[in-house]
KEKE-3310 file (N, C-alpha, C; in steps of 0.2 Angstrom, whole numbers, plus 5000, padded with zeros to 4 digits):
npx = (5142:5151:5150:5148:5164:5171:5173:5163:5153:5149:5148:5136:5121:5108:5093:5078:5060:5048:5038:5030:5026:5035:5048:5045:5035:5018:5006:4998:4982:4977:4982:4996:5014:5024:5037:5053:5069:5081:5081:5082:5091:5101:5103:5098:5110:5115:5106:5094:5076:5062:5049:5032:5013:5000:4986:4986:4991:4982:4971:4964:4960:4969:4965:4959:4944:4951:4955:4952:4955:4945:4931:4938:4953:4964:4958:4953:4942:4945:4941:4929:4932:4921:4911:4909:4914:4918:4933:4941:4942:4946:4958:4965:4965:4974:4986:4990:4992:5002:5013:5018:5022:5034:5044:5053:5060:5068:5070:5078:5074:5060:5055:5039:5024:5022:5007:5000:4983:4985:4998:5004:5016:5012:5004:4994:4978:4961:4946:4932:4916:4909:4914:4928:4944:4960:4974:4981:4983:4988:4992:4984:4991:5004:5003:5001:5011:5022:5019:5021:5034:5042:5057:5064:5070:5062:5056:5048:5047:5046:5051:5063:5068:5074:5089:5096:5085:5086:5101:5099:5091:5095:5108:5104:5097:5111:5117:5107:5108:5121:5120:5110:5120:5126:5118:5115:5124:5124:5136:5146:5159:5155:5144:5150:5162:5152:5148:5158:5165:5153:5152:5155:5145:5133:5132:5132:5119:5114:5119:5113:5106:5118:5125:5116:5116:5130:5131:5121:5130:5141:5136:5136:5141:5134:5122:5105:5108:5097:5089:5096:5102:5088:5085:5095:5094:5082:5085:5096:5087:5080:5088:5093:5083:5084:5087:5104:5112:5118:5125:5129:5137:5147:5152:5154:5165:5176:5176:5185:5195:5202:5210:5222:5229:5241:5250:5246:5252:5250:5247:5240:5230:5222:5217:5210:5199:5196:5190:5180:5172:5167:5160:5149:5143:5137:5145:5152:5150:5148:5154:5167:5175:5173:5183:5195:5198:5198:5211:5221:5217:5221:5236:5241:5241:5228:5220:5209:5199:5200:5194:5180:5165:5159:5165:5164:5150:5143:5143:5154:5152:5139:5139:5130:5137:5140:5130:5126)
npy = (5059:5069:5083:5079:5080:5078:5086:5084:5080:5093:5105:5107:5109:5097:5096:5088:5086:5080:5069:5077:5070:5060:5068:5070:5081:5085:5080:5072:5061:5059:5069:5066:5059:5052:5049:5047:5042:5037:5045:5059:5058:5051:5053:5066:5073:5074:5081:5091:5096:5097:5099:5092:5091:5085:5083:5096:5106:5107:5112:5106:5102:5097:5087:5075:5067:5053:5049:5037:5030:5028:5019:5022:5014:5022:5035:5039:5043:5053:5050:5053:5040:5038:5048:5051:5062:5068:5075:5078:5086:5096:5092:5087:5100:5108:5100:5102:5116:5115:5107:5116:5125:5120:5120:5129:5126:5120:5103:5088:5074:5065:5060:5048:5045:5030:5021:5030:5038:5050:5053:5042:5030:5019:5003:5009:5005:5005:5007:4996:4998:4986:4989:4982:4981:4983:4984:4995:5007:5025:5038:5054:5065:5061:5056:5064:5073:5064:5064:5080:5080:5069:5064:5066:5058:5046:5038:5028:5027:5017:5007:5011:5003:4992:4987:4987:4995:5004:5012:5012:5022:5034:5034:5038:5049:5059:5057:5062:5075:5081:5081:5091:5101:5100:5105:5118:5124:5119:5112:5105:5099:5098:5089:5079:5077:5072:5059:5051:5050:5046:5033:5017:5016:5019:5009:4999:4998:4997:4993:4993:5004:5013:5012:5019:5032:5036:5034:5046:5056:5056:5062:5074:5087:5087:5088:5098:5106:5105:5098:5084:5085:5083:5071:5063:5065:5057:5044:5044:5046:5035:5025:5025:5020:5007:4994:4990:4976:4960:4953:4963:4972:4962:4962:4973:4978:4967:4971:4982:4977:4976:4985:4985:4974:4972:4976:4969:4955:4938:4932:4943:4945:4935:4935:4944:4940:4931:4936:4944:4932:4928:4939:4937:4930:4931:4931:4942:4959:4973:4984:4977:4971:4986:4994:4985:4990:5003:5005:4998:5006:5020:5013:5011:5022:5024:5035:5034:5027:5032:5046:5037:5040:5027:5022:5029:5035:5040:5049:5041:5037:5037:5021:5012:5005:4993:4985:4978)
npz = (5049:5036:5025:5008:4998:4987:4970:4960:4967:4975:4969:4967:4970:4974:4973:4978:4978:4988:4995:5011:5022:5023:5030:5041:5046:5052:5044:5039:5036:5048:5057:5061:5054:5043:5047:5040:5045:5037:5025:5031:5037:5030:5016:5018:5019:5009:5001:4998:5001:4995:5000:4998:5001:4994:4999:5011:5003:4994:5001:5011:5029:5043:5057:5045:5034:5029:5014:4998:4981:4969:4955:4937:4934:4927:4925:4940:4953:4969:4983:5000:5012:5021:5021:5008:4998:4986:4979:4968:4958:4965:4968:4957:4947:4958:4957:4943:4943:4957:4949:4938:4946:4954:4943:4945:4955:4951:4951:4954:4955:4962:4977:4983:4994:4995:4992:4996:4989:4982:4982:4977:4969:4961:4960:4968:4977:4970:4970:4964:4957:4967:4976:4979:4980:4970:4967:4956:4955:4953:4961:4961:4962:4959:4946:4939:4940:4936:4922:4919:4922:4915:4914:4925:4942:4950:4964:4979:4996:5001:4990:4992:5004:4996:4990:4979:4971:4976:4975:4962:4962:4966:4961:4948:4952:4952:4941:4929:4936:4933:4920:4918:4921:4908:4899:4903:4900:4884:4871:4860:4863:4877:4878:4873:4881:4893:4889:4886:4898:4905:4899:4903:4915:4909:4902:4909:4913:4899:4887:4872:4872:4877:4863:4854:4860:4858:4843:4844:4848:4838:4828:4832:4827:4815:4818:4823:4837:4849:4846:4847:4860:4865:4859:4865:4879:4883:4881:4888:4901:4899:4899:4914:4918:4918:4927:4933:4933:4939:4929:4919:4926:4927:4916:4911:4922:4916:4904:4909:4916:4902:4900:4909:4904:4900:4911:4924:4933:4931:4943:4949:4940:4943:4954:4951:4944:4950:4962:4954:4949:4962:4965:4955:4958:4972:4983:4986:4989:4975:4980:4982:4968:4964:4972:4969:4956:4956:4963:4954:4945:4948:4953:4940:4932:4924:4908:4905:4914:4925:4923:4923:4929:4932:4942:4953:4957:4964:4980:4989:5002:5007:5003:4994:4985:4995:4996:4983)
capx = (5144:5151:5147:5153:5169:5170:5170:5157:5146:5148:5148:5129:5116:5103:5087:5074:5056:5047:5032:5030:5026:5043:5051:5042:5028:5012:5002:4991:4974:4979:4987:5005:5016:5030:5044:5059:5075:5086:5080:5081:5100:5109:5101:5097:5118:5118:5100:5089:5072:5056:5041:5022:5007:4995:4979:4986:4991:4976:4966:4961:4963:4974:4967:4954:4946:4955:4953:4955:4952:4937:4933:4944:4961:4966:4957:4949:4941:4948:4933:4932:4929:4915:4906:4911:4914:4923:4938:4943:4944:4950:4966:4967:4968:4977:4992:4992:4996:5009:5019:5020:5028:5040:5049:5057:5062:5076:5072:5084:5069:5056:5052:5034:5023:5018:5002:4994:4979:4987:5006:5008:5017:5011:5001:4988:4972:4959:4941:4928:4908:4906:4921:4933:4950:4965:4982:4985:4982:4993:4991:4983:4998:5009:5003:5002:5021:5026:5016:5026:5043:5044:5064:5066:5070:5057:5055:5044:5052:5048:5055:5071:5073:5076:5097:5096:5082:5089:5106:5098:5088:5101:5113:5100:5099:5117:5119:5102:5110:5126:5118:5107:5125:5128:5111:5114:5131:5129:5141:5147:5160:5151:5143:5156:5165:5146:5147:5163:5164:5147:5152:5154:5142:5126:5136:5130:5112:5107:5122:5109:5104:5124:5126:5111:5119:5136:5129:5119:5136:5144:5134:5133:5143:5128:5114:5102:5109:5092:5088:5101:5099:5080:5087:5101:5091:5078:5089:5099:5084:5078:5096:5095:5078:5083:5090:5110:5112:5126:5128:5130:5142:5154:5151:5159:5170:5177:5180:5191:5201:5206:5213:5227:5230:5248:5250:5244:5255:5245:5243:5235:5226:5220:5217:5204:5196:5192:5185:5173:5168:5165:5152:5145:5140:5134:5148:5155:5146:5151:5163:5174:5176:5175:5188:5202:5197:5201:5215:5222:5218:5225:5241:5244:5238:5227:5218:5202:5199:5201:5188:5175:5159:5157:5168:5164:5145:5138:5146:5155:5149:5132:5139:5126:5137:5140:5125:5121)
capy = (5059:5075:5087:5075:5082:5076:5093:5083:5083:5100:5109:5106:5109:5092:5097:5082:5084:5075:5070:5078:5067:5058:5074:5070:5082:5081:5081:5065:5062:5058:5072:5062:5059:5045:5050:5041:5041:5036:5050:5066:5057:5051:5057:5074:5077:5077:5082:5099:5094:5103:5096:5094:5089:5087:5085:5101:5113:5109:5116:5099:5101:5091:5081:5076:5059:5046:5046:5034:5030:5022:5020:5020:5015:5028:5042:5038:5050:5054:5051:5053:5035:5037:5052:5049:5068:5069:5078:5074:5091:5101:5090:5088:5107:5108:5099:5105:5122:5114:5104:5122:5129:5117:5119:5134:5121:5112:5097:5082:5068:5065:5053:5047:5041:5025:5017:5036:5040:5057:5052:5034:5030:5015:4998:5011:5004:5008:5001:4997:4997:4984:4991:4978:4984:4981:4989:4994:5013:5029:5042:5058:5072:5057:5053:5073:5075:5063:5066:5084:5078:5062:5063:5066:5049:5046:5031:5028:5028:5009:5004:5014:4997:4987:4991:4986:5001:5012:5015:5012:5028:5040:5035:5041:5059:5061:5059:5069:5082:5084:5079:5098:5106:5101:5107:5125:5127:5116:5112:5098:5097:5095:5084:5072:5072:5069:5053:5049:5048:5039:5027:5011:5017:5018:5000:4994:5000:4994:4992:4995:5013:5018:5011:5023:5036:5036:5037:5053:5060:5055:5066:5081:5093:5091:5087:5104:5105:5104:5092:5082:5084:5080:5063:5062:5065:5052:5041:5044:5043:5027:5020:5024:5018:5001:4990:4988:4970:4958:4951:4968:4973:4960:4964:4982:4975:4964:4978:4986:4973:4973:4990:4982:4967:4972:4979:4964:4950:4932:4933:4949:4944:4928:4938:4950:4937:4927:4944:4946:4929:4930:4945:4935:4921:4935:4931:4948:4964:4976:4988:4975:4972:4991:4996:4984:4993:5009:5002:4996:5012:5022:5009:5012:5029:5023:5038:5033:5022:5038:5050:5036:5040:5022:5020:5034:5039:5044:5048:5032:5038:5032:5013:5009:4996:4988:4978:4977)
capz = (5042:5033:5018:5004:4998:4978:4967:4956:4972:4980:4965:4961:4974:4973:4975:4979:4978:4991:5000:5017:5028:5024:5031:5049:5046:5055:5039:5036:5035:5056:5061:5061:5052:5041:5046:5036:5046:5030:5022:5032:5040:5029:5010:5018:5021:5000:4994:5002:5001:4992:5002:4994:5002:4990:5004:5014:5002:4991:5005:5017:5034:5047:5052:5040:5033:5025:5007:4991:4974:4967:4949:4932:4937:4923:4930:4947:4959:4973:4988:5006:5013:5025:5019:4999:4998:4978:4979:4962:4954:4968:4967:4951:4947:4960:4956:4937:4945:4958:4943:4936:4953:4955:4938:4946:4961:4947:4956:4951:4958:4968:4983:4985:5000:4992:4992:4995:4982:4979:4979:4976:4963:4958:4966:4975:4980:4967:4973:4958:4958:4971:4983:4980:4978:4965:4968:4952:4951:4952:4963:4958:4961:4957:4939:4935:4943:4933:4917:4917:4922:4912:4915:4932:4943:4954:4968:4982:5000:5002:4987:4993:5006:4992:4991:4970:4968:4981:4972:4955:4963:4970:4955:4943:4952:4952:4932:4929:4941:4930:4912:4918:4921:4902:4896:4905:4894:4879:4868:4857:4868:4882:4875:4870:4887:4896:4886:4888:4905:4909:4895:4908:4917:4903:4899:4916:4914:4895:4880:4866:4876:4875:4857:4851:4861:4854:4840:4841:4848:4833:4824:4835:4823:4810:4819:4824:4847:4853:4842:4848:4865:4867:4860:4870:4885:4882:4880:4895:4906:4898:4901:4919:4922:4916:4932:4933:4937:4940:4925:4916:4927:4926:4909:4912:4924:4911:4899:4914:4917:4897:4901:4911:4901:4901:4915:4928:4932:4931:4949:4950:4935:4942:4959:4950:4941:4958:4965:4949:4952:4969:4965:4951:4963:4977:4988:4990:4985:4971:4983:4983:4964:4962:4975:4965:4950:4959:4964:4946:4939:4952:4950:4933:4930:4918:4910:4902:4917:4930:4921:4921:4934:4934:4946:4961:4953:4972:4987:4993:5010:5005:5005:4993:4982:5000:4998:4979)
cpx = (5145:5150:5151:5158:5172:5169:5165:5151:5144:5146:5140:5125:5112:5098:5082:5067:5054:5040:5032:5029:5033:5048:5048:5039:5022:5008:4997:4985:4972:4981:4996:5008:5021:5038:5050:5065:5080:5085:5082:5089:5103:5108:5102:5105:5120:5114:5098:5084:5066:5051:5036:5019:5001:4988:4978:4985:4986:4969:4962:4964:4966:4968:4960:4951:4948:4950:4953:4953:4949:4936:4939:4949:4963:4964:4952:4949:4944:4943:4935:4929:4924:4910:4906:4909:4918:4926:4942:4945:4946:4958:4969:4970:4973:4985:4994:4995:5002:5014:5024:5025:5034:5046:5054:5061:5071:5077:5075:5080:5065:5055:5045:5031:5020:5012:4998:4989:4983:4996:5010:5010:5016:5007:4995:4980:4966:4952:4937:4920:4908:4913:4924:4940:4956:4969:4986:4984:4987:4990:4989:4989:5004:5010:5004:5008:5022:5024:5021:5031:5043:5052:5064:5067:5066:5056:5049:5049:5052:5050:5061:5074:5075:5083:5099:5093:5084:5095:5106:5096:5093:5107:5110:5101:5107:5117:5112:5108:5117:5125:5112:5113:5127:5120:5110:5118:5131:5133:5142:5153:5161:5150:5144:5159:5158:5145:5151:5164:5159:5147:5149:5146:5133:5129:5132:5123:5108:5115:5118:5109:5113:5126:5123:5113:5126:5135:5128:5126:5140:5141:5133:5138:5138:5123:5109:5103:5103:5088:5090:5102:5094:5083:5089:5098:5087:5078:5093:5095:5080:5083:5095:5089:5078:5090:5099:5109:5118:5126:5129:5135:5148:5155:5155:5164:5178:5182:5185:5195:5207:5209:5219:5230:5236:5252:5250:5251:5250:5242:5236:5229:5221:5216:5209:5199:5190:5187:5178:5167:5166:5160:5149:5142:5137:5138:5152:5151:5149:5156:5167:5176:5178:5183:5195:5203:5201:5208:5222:5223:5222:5233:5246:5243:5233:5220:5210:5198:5197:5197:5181:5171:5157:5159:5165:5158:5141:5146:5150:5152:5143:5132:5134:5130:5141:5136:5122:5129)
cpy = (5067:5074:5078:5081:5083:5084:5090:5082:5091:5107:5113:5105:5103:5094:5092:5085:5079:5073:5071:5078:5063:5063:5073:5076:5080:5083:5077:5066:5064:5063:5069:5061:5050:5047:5045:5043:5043:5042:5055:5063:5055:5054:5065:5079:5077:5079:5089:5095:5098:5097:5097:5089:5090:5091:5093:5107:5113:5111:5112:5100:5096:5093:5080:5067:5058:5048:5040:5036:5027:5025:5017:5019:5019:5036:5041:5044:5047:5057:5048:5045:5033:5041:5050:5056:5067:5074:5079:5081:5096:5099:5090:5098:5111:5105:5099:5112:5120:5110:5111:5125:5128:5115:5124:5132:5118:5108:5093:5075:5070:5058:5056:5044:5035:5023:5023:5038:5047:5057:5046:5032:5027:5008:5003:5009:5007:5002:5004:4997:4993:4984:4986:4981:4981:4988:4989:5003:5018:5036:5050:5064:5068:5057:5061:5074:5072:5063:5074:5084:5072:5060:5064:5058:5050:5038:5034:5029:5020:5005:5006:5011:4992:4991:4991:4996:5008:5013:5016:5021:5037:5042:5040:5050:5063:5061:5064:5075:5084:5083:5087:5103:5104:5105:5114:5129:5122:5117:5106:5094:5094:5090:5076:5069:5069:5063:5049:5044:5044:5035:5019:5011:5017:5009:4997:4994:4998:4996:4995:5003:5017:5017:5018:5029:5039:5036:5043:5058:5060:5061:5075:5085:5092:5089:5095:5101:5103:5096:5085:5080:5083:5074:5059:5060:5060:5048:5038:5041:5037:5021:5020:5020:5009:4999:4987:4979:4966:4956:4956:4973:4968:4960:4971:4980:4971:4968:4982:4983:4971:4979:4987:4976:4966:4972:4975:4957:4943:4933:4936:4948:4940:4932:4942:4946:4932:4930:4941:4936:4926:4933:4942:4929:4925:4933:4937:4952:4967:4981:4982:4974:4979:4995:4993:4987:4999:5009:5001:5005:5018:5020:5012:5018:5027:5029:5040:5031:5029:5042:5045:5035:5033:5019:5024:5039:5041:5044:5041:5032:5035:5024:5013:5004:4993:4982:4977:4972)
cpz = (5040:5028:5014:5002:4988:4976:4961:4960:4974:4975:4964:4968:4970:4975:4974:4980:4984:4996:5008:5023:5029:5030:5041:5049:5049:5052:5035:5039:5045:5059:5062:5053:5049:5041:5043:5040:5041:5028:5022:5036:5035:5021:5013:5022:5013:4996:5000:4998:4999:4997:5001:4999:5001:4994:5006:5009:4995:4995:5011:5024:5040:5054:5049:5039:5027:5018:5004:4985:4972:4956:4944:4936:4932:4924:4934:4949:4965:4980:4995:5011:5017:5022:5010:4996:4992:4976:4972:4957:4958:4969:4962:4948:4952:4960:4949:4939:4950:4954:4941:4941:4951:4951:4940:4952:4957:4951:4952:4952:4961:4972:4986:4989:4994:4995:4993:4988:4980:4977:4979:4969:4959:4964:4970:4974:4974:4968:4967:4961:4964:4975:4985:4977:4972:4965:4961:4951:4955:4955:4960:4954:4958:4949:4936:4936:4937:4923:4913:4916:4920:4912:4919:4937:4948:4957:4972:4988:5002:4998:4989:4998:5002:4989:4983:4967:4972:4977:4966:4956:4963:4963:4948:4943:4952:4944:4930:4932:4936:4921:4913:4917:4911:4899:4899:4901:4888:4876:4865:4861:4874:4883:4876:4877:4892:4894:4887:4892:4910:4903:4900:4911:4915:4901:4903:4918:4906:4889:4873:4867:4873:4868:4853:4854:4859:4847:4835:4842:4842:4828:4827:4832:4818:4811:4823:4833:4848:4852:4847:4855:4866:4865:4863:4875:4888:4883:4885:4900:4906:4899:4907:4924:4923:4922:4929:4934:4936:4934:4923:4919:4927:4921:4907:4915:4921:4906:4904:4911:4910:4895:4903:4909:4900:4905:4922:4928:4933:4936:4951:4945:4938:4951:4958:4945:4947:4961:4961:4951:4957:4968:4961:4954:4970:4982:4992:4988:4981:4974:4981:4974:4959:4965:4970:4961:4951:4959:4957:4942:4942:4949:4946:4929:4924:4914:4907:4909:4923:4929:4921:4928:4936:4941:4954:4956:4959:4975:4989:5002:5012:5007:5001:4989:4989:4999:4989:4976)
residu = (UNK:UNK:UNK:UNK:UNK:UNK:UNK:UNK:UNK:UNK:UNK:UNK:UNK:UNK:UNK:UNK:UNK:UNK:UNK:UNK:UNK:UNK:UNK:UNK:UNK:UNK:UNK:UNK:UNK:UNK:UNK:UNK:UNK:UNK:UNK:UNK:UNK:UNK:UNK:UNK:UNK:UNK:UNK:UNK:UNK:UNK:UNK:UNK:UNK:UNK:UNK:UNK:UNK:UNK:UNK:UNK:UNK:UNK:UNK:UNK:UNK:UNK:UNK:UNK:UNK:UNK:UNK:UNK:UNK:UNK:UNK:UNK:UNK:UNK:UNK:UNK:UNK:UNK:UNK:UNK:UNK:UNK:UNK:UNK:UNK:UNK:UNK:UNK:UNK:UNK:UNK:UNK:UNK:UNK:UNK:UNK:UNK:UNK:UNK:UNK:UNK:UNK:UNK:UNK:UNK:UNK:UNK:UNK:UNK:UNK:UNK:UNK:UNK:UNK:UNK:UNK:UNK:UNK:UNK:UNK:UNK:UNK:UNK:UNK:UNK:UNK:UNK:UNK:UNK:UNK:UNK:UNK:UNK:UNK:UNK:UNK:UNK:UNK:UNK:UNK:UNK:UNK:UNK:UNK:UNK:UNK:UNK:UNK:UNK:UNK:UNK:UNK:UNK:UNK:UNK:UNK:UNK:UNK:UNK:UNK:UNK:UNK:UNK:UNK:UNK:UNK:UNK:UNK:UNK:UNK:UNK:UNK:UNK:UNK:UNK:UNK:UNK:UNK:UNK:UNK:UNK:UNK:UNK:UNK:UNK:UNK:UNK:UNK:UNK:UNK:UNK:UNK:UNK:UNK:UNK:UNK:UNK:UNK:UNK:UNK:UNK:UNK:UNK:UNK:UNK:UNK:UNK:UNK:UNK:UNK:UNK:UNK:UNK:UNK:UNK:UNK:UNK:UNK:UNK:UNK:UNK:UNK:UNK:UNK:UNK:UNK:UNK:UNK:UNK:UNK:UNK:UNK:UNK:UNK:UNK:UNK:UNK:UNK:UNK:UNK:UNK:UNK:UNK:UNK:UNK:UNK:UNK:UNK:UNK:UNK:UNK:UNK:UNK:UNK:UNK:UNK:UNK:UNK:UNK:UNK:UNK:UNK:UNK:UNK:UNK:UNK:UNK:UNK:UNK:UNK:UNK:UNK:UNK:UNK:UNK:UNK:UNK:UNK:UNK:UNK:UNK:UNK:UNK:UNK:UNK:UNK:UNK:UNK:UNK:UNK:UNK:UNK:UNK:UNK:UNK:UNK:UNK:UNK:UNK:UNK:UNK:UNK:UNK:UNK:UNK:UNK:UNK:UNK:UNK:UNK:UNK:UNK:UNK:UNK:UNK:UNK:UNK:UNK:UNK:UNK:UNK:UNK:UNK:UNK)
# end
């Protein structure tokens, strides 16, 4: 697979965040490593990778033992499972100074080793008084990451087999990554076409979110920028965190198709309506209702329809609306 090509890909360095053993690193408690395939092949031809390792480069040697969490699930220590050596404030202080680092990193995301006490993002193991566990707590370096970057999109790499949260994932760092190129040069502007253009797109992730957005852009000539942007932003990342799903896109879809209403002859009509409920019944996947789209819009030059990211918001190289 080649570089992507798109000038809204290449233009913009993606920088990922990520835990180091994904990377196939020999840096677990074991001496080894998790290496992810997926990641370092077919992601690592459109992202560059920051790697952290909480254990190592808070000063634990390889290899070392096995930790967890025990206690609060809100703020668990971090002890070594045989010995019950309590790590808890060399990590902790430790990962308030690496958050700090990595803001000079302009990472776009991160990917976490799930189920780690130190970098799981959620569900980790959190054993109480009488050393029974409950997978409800949040890894050390994880909950501080995400504590300072509350906008950043952040998964797991075992969530990233689930082909829903995988594209919800990727799709997220791709609008971050060009909602930063507006926030380097604002402008009302800016602004308005970043709105614009991911209209559909915020449509297929939470209507209410682009309502409340549209909105504040309506007011961006007298409302204080920054202002304005911290809303924006907000907003944005809480539109993208909320799951596309098929009814929401036949819901966008829909709204395509009333682009062309002139333009279609029954057939074609009756052709693209077939499609859509096809995907609405899970008989095809979303490529094939987006590709007609293209198609259509292409067609007819049509130029609202042409500008909108919903259509081509990653790489198509990726495949990932193959499977959702």
């Amino acid at each position: 697979m080649s570089k992507p090509t798109t000038s809204d890909v290449q233009n913009s360095e993606l920088k990922i965040g990520i835990s180091s053993c994904l990377l196939g690193n020999e840096v677990r408690f074991d001496g080894g490593h998790k290496h992810d395939r997926y990641i370092t092949g077919t992601l690592g031809i459109y992202f560059s990778f920051v790697p952290v390792c909480p254990e190592v480069e808070c000063g634990l040697p390889i290899p070392r033992e096995a930790m967890r969490l025990v206690g609060d699930p809100e703020a668990p220590s971090l002890v070594t499972n045989k010995t019950g050596v309590d790590h808890t404030e060399r990590m902790t202080t430790w990962a308030k100074r690496r958050v700090i680092g990595l803001q000079a990193e302009d990472l776009c995301g991160f990917i976490f080793k799930n189920r780690s006490p130190s970098s799981g993002m959620e569900r980790v193991k959190v054993y109480d008084a009488n050393n029974v566990p409950q997978s409800i707590g949040v890894g050390i370096f994880a909950r501080t990451f995400m504590d300072h970057f509350p906008l950043l999109p952040v998964e797991e790499e075992g969530r990233l087999h689930d082909m829903r949260l995988r594209e919800n994932f990727i799709e997220s760092i791709f609008v971050y990554r060009r909602w930063r190129d507006v926030v380097a040069s604002p402008s009302s502007a800016a602004l308005i076409n970043f709105h614009t253009r991911h209209k559909l797109l915020l449509m297929a992730h939470s209507e209410k979110h682009c309502r409340l957005m549209g909105k504040l852009i309506a007011r961006a000539g007298s409302t204080d920028p920054d202002e304005l942007i911290s809303q924006y932003q907000e907003l944005l990342m809480s539109a993208m965190r909320l799951k596309a799903t098929i009814k929401k896109h036949i819901n966008v879809l829909m709204h395509m198709m009333g682009h062309f209403k002139k333009q279609l002859s029954a057939d074609e009509k009756q052709e693209l309506l077939d499609v859509l409920d096809h995907f609405r019944n899970e008989i095809v996947p979303l490529i094939v209702p987006i590709t007609l789209m293209n198609h259509y819009t292409r067609k007819f030059d049509e130029p609202y329809l042409k500008n909108q990211f919903y259509l081509a918001p990653h790489p198509i190289e990726l495949k990932l609306r193959n499977h959702v």
